[in-house]
N, C-alpha and C positions, 0 to 999 in steps of 0.2 A: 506489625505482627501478621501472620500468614493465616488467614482462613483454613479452616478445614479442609475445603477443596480446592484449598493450591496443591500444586504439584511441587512438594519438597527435595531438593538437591541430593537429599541421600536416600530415597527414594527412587532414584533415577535406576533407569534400567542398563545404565552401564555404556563405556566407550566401546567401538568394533573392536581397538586393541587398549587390555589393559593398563592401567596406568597408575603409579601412586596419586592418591590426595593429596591436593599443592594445602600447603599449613596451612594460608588465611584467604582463600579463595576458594570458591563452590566450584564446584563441575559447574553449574551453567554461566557463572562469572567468565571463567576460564574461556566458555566457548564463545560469548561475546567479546574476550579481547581478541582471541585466535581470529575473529569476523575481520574484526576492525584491523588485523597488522595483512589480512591478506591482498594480495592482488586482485583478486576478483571483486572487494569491495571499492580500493582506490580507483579501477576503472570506470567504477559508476558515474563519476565526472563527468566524463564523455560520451555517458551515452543518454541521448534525448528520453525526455519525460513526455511532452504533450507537443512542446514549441522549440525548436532548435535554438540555436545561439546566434545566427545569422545575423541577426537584426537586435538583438539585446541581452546582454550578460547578467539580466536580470529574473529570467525564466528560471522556472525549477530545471533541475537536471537529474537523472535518479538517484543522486547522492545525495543535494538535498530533500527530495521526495521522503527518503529512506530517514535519514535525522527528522523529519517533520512526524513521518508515522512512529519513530522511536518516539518522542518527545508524545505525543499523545497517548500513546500505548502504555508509558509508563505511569503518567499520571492514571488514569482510569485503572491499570493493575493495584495501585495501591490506593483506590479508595474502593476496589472490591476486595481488597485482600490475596490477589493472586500472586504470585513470585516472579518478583518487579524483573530480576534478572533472566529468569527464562523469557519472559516477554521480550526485553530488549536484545535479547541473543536471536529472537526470531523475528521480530522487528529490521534488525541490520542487516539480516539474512535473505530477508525475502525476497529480493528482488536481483541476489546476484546471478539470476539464470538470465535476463532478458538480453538481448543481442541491441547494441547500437538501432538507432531511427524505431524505437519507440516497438510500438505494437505491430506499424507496418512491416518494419524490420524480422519481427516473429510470425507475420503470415508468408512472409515472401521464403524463408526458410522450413515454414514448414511444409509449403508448396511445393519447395525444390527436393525434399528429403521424400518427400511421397514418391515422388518419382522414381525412387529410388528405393520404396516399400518401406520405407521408414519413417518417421515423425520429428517435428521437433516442439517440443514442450519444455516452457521457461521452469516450472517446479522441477520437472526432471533434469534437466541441464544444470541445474542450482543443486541440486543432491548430485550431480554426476561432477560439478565441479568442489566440493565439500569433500569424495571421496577418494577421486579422482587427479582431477587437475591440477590443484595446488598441493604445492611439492615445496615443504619448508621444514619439516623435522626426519634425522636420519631415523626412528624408529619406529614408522607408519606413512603410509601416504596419504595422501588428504591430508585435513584437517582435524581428523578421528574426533567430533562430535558425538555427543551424547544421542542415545537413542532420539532422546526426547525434541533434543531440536531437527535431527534429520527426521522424524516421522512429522515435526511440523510443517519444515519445508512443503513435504512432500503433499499432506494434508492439509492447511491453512484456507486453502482455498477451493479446492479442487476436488472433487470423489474420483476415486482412480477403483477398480474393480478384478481382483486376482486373477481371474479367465483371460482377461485381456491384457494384463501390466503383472506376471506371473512373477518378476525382477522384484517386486514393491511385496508380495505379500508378507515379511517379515514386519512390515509398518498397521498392522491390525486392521488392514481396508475395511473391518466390516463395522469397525470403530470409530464414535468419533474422536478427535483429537482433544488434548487437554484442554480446559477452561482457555488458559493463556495463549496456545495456538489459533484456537477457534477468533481470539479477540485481533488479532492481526489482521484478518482479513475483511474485521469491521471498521477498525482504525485506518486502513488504509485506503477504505471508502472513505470514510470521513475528511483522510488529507487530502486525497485526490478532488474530491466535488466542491471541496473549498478553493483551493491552490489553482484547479483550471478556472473558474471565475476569475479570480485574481488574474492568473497569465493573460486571460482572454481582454481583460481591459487593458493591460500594458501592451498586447500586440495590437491593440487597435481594431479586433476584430469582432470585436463585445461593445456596444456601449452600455451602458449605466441602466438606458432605459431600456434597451432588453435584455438586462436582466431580470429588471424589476418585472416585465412584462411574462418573462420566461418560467419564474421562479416564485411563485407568489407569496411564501415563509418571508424572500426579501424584500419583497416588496413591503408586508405589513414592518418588517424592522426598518426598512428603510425612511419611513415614516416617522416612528418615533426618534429615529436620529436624526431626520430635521429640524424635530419641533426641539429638538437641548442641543444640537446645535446650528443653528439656523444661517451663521457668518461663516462656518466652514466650508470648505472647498469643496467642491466633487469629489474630490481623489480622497480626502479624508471623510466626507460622510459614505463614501463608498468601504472605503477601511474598517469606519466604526460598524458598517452592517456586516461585512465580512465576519467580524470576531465574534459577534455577536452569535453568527449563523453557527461558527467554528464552536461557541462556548453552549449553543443550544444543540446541538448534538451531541457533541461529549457530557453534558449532563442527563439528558434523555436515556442515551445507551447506558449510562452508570442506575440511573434511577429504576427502569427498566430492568435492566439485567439482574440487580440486586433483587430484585420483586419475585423472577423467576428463579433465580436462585434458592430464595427462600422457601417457594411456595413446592419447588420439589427437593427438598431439605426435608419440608414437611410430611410430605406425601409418600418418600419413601426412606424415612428414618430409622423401618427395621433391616435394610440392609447398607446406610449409609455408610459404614466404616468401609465395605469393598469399594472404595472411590475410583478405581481404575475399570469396575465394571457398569456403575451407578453413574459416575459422571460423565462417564464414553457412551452413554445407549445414545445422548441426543443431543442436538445441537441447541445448547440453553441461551446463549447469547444470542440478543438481537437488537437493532440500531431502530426505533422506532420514534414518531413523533410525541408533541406531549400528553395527545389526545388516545395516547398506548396503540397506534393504526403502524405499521408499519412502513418507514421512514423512506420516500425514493426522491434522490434532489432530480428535476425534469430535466431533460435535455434544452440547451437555450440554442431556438434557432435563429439564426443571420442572414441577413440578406447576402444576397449570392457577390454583387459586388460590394468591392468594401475600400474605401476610399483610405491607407495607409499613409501618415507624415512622413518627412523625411525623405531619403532613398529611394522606398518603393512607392510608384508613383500610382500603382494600379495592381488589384489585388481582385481575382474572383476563383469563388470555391466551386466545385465540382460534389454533388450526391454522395460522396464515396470519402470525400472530407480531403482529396487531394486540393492544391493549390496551384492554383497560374498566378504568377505574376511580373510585374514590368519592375526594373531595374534603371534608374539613370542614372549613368557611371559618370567620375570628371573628364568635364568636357563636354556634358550633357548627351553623348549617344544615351537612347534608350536599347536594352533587350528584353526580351521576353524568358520565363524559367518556368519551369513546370518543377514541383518536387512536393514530396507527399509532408507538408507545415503541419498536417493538425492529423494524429492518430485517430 
């Protein structure tokens, strides 16, 4: 059942071009399947999340990034009460702006476009590909999305400000976005700072012990997963502190958030039915620890060289998080590669 302050489907502020109500599907149903049949999301495949494929088919790629922050996003939507499916419509969505090779890949683009007095920004190019770019029904172009998920896009993550992005003021800049938008951009903190741990121990470029060293929430879990399971392997006591970390955060931001929720439910209950001006003044969500401080997993640092199995025989990182390293091909020539591994 829907909280008072979900954003309900008929409610919605409507598609750019008109459209009948499909019989047993919502508007925002609808825009989560339209995510899922488009090109812009199947290419997520291919394009780098943290760690390329070079070396293991086991890294995230932003497709799975994208399913991992869906899957979190909706759990936590339905134990606040928000509308599971608006969440998952902008959960899928979010990330169809980035360009191939990660985050490198969107400064070297936005570098090249200044030049050129122009910019490039992944929210914007993800609303310019939604409006835009994909070209699948004869009577609209784009995607023709509901307000509500192109103002997410656009705001999820980001303040964008009229004066300067004059193209966006239809999306209420001076607004915040719905509960459910707002919660994408916490969830996908939460997949990210788990899921690079994980990559960073399968690329060999993390061990164990600095994480624990790094990360001091894993370290204290780390702890109690040796003592219940004490015969397990590295790679599985390393697992069971991973979910762990995964399940204490998503409980903290649900605990948390319902707290503030309530407390200005409370506080401003004589105007709470205008929900679109009441729950837009602030941003009420937030990812905090259990001790209610709010929640930042540390940066883990590694030594510059890093001894890699396998293939690469020799691996050192650069300040900047670019990568050199030594390759031995068959037949045993070594070469040398320079390419930017770690965003």
């Amino acid at each position: 059942m829907l909280a008072p302050y979900a954003l309900r489907a008929e409610d919605s502020r409507g598609r750019r071009y008109p459209e009948p109500r499909h019989p047993y599907r919502s508007d925002f149903q609808r825009d989560r399947d339209r995510v899922v049949h488009s090109r812009a999301f199947r290419r997520l495949e291919n394009k780098t999340q943290v760690f390329t494929r070079r070396h293991s088919d086991h890294f995230r790629n932003r497709l799975t990034h994208t399913i991992e922050v869906s899957q979190i996003s909706r759990t936590i939507a339905a134990e606040l009460g928000l509308n599971e499916d608006l969440v998952e419509a902008l959960a899928l969505v979010h990330d169809v702006g980035h360009p191939p090779f990660g985050h490198a890949g969107e400064r070297i683009l936005d570098s090249t476009m200044r030049e050129h007095g122009d910019l490039f920004d992944h929210n914007l190019h993800a609303l310019r590909i939604v409006e835009q770019f994909e070209q699948r029904y004869a009577d609209f172009p784009g995607l023709n999305l509901t307000f509500e998920v192109r103002e997410g896009i656009v705001k999820h993550s980001h303040d964008y400000h009229a004066a300067e992005f004059p193209q966006l003021a239809e999306y209420l800049l001076d607004l915040r976005p719905p509960l459910e938008a707002q919660l994408i951009d916490l969830t996908d903190e939460i997949a990210y700072n788990t899921a690079d741990l994980d990559d960073g121990i399968e690329a060999r470029v993390l061990t164990p012990e600095q994480v624990r060293d790094g990360v001091p929430v894993f370290a204290r879990l780390y702890a109690e997963v040796e003592s219940l399971y004490p015969k397990a392997s590295e790679k599985l006591r390393f697992n069971e502190t991973l979910k762990r970390i995964l399940d204490r955060l998503v409980s903290d931001l649900i605990t948390h958030s319902g707290k503030l929720i309530t407390a200005w439910r409370t506080v401003r209950n004589d105007v709470f039915k205008d929900q679109n001006n009441v729950w837009r003044e602030f941003q009420v969500l937030e990812l905090t620890n259990e001790e209610g401080e709010k929640f930042e997993m540390p940066y883990v640092e590694f030594n510059r060289t890093q001894r890699v199995e396998g293939d690469v025989v020799a691996t050192s990182f650069s300040e900047d998080g670019s990568a050199s390293y030594k390759i031995r091909l068959p037949g045993g020539r070594t070469v040398e590669m320079d390419t930017k591994f770690i965003n």
